[in-house]
TIVEXRO-711388 format. One record per residue (C-alpha): x, y, z. Coordinates in steps of 0.02 Angstrom, whole numbers, padded with zeros to 5 digits, always signed. Layout:
REM residues N
XYZ ...
//
This chain:
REM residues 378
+03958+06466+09165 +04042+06634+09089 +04194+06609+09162 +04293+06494+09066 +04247+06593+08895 +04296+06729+08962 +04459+06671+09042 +04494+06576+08880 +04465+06748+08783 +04582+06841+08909 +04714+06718+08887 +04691+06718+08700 +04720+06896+08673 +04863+06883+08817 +04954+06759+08698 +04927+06885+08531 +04989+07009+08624 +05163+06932+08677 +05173+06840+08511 +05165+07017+08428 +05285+07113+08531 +05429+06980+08515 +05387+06971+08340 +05409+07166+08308 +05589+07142+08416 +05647+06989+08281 +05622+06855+08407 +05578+06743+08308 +05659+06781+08153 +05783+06643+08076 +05866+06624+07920 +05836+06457+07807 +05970+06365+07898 +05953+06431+08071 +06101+06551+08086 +05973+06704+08188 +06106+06657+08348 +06235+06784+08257 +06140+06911+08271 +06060+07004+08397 +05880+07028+08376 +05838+07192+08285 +05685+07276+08233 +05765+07287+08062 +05739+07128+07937 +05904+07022+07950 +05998+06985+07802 +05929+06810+07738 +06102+06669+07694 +06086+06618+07498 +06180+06527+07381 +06229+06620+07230 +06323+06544+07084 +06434+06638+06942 +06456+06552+06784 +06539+06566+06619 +06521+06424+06488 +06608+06275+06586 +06690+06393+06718 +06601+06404+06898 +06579+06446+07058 +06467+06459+07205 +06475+06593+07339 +06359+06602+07506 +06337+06772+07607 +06372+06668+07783 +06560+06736+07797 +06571+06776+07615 +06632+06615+07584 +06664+06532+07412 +06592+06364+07429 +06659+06276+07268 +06732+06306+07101 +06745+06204+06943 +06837+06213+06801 +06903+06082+06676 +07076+06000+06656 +07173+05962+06507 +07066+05822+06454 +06894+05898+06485 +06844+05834+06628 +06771+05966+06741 +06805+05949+06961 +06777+06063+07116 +06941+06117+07148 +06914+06209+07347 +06879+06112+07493 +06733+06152+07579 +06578+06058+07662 +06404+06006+07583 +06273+06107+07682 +06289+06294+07745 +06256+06228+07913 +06416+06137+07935 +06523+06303+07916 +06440+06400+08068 +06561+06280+08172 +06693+06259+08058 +06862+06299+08099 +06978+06273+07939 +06890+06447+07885 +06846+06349+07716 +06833+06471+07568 +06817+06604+07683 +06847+06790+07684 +06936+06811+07861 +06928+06979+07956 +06936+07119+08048 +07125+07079+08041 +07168+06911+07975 +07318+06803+08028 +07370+06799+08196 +07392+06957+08336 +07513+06906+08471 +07437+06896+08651 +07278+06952+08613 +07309+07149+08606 +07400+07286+08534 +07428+07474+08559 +07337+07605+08472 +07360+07778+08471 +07381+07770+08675 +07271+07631+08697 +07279+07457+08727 +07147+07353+08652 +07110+07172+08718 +07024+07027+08589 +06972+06866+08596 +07110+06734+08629 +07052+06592+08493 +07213+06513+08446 +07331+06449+08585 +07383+06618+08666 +07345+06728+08511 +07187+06806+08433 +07172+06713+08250 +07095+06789+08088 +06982+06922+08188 +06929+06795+08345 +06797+06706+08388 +06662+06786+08281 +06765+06842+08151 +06681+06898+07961 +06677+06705+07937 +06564+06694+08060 +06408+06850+08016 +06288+06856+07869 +06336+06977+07758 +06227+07083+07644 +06200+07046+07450 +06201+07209+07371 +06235+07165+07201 +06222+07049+07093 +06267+07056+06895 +06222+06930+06750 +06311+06945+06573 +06484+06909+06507 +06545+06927+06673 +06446+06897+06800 +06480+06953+06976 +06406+07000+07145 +06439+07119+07283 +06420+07085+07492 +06420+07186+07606 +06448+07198+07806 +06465+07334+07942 +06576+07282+08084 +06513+07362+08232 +06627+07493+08351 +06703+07370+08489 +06656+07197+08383 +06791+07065+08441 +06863+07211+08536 +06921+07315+08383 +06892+07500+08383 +06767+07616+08265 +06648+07571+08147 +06700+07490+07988 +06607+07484+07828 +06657+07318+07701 +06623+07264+07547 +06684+07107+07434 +06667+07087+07249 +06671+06901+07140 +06667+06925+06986 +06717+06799+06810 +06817+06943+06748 +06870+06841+06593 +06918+06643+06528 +06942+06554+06676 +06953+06712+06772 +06921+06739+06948 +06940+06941+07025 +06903+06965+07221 +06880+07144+07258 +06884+07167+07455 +06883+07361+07524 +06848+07426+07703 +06809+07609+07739 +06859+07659+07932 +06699+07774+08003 +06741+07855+08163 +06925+07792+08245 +07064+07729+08175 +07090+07537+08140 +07193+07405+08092 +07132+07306+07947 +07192+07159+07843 +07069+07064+07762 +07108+06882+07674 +07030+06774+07546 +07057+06576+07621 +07012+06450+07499 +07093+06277+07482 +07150+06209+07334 +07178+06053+07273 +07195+06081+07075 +07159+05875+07072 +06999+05898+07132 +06943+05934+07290 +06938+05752+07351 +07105+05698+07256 +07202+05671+07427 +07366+05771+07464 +07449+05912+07365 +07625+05867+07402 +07654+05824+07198 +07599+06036+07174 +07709+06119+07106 +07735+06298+07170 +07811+06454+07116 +07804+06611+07262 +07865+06781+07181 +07993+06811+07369 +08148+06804+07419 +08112+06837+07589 +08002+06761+07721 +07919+06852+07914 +08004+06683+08021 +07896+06639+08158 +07934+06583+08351 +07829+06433+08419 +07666+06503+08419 +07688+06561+08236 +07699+06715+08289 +07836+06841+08167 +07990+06878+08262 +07997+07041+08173 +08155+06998+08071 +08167+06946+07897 +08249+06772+07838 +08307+06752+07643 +08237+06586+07555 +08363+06562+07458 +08457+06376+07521 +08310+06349+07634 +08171+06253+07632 +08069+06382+07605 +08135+06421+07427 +08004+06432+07298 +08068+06549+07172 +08078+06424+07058 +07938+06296+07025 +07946+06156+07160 +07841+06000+07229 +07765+06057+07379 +07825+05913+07460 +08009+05893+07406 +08062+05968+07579 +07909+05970+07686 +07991+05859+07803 +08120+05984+07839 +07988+06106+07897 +07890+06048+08068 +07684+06018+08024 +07718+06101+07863 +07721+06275+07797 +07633+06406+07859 +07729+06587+07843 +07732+06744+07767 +07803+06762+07610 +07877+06957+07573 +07825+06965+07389 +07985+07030+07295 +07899+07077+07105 +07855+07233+07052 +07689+07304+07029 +07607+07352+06841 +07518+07492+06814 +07375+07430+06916 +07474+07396+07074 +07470+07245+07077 +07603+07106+07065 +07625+06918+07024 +07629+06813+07190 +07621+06637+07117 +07608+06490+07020 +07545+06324+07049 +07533+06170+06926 +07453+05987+06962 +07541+05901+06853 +07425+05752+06862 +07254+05855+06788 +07373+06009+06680 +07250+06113+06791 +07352+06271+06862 +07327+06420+06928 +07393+06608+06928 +07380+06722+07083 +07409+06916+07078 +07379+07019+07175 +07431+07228+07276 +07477+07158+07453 +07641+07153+07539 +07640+06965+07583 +07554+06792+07546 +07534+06665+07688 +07580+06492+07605 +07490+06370+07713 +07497+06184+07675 +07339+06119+07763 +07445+06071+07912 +07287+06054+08027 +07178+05975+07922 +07127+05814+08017 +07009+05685+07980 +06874+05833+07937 +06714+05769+07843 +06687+05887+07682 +06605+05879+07531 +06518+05719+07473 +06574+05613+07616 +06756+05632+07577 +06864+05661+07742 +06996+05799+07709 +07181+05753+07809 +07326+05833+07825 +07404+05931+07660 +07231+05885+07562 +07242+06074+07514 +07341+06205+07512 +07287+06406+07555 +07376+06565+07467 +07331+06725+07566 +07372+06874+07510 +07392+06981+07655 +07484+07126+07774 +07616+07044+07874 +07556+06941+08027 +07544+07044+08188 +07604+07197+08091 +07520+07284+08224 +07648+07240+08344 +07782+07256+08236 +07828+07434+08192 +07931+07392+08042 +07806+07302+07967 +07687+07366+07845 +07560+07468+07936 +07395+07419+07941 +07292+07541+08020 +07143+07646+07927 +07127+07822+07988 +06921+07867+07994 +06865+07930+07802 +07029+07821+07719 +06985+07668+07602 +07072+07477+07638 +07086+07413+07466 +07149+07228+07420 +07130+07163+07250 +07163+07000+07194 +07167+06901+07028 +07144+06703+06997 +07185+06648+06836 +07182+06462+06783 +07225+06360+06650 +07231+06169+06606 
//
């Protein structure tokens, strides 16, 4: 008549036992929204995915540490009336399969990499083919795709906060440890600063990190941005092949399509370009004291909303939403083609297979910096 007690105590502490030890490895540890399948269990606690919002009087935005994305922001338009003016989705959970990269920042090495690979110091090193034949904005588990840390957070005239993630030697096949950080922050009226810097550990790496927010200055559920008008600061553009890949040659705007020096619909001669724009500008202004330089303009002319980009990279990739299709976003509206339009400040695409191109590579102990400034009016 012992037996079964004592079985039933055996099996008892059995079950403590295992229940413990895959506790202490972070079996079973999960974030609010499930995300614990990007990471691999650790005995160290795992970064937990928030929402954080900055505000300033009628001027606001909300940021979530799952790819360091900016999830909305709202500001007013010339008669008062105040809209979410990025694209983006209504629950965290719908970005971890997202592939627009809503409000993202994109990284190791945004943009595309030809084939894949590239040659480093002797070396070739092979990545994750996401994007027809090429590797796109860092592959398939990009820094869109990991929890990042919240180090900071301020309150006050301008609030701001600070997030932080350490990309792993060998992560989506890119060498050395990397160390980065990205700042938000209401630097002013209607004033948005992103702050992105990446400090290369132990090897040498390329690094190009991009900001990729959708705008529609309408509102983010006002339908196409073909009535935008746009201003790019560049007389040149990086011309693609096929696969949107550069060619390596440089192409002057001027009596092309892709002139935007002065300010233009964005759909005047959209037709002329096949699925829409997505290139490389080469960003012609000159920097102020701050190094940085204007990069462009664009007006609604609907809502008087418009916005202001600077900004101390060589290039901006003007996309036009091109491969938006039929995606369900925010509030149940369905984003299509040209809904929004991305400006991403950038190194040139596949610069590291292009040898007159800007170089991107980070020697270990050297600082990536890229600063950027939003400023909007109505």
């Amino acid at each position: 008549m012992s037996k079964p007690p004592l079985l039933l105590a055996v099996c008892l502490l059995l079950a403590f036992a295992f229940f413990f030890f895959f506790q202490s490895i972070g079996f079973f540890h999960a974030t609010n929204i499930g995300l614990s399948a990007f990471s691999a269990p650790r005995r160290t606690a795992q970064p937990q995915v928030g929402i954080y919002e900055l505000r300033k009087g009628d001027f606001s935005l909300k940021i979530t540490n799952f790819g360091a994305t900016i999830l909305s922001l709202f500001l007013p338009d010339s008669k008062g009336n105040v809209a979410d003016v990025v694209l983006g989705y209504d629950r965290i959970a719908h970005y971890i399969n997202d592939t627009a990269y809503f409000g993202a920042l994109v990284g190791r090495v945004a943009n595309r990499i030809a084939g894949g690979h590239f040659l480093l110091n002797r070396k070739v090193y092979k990545l994750p083919i996401n994007s027809g034949k090429n590797t796109l904005h860092g592959g398939n588990r990009g820094f869109n795709k990991v929890i990042w840390t919240v180090k900071e957070k301020g309150v006050g005239e301008f609030p701001y906060i600070t997030l932080y993630y350490h990309s792993f030697d060998g992560e989506e096949g890119f060498p050395g440890d990397l160390d980065v950080y990205v700042t938000y922050k209401i630097s002013g009226p209607y004033e948005l600063t992103v702050n992105m810097n990446a400090t290369a550990k132990n090897k040498a790496t390329p690094v190009n990190l991009a900001q990729h927010s959708y705008w529609n200055l309408g509102g983010h559920n006002n339908g196409v941005i073909l009535s935008h008008l746009i201003q790019i600061f560049a007389t040149e553009i990086t011309p693609v092949d096929d696969n949107l890949i550069p060619t390596g040659s440089f192409q002057k705007v001027a009596g092309t399509p892709y002139d935007f020096r002065e300010p233009t619909s964005v759909g005047s001669r959209i037709d002329q370009i096949p699925g829409g724009y997505d290139v490389n500008y080469v960003l012609s202004s000159l920097p102020n004291a701050h190094g940085m330089r204007k990069v462009a303009l664009v007006q609604d002319p609907q809502s008087g909303r418009a916005l202001a980009l600077w900004a101390n990279q060589p290039g901006v990739q003007f996309y036009s939403g091109n491969f938006l299709n039929n995606v369900s976003g925010k509030g149940g509206h369905v984003y299509g083609q040209h809904n929004g339009l991305c400006l991403e400040t950038q190194g040139f695409p596949d610069a590291v297979n292009h040898y007159n191109f800007p170089s991107q590579i980070v020697n270990p102990g050297q600082v990536y910096r890229h600063d950027m400034l939003f400023r909007f009016s109505f």
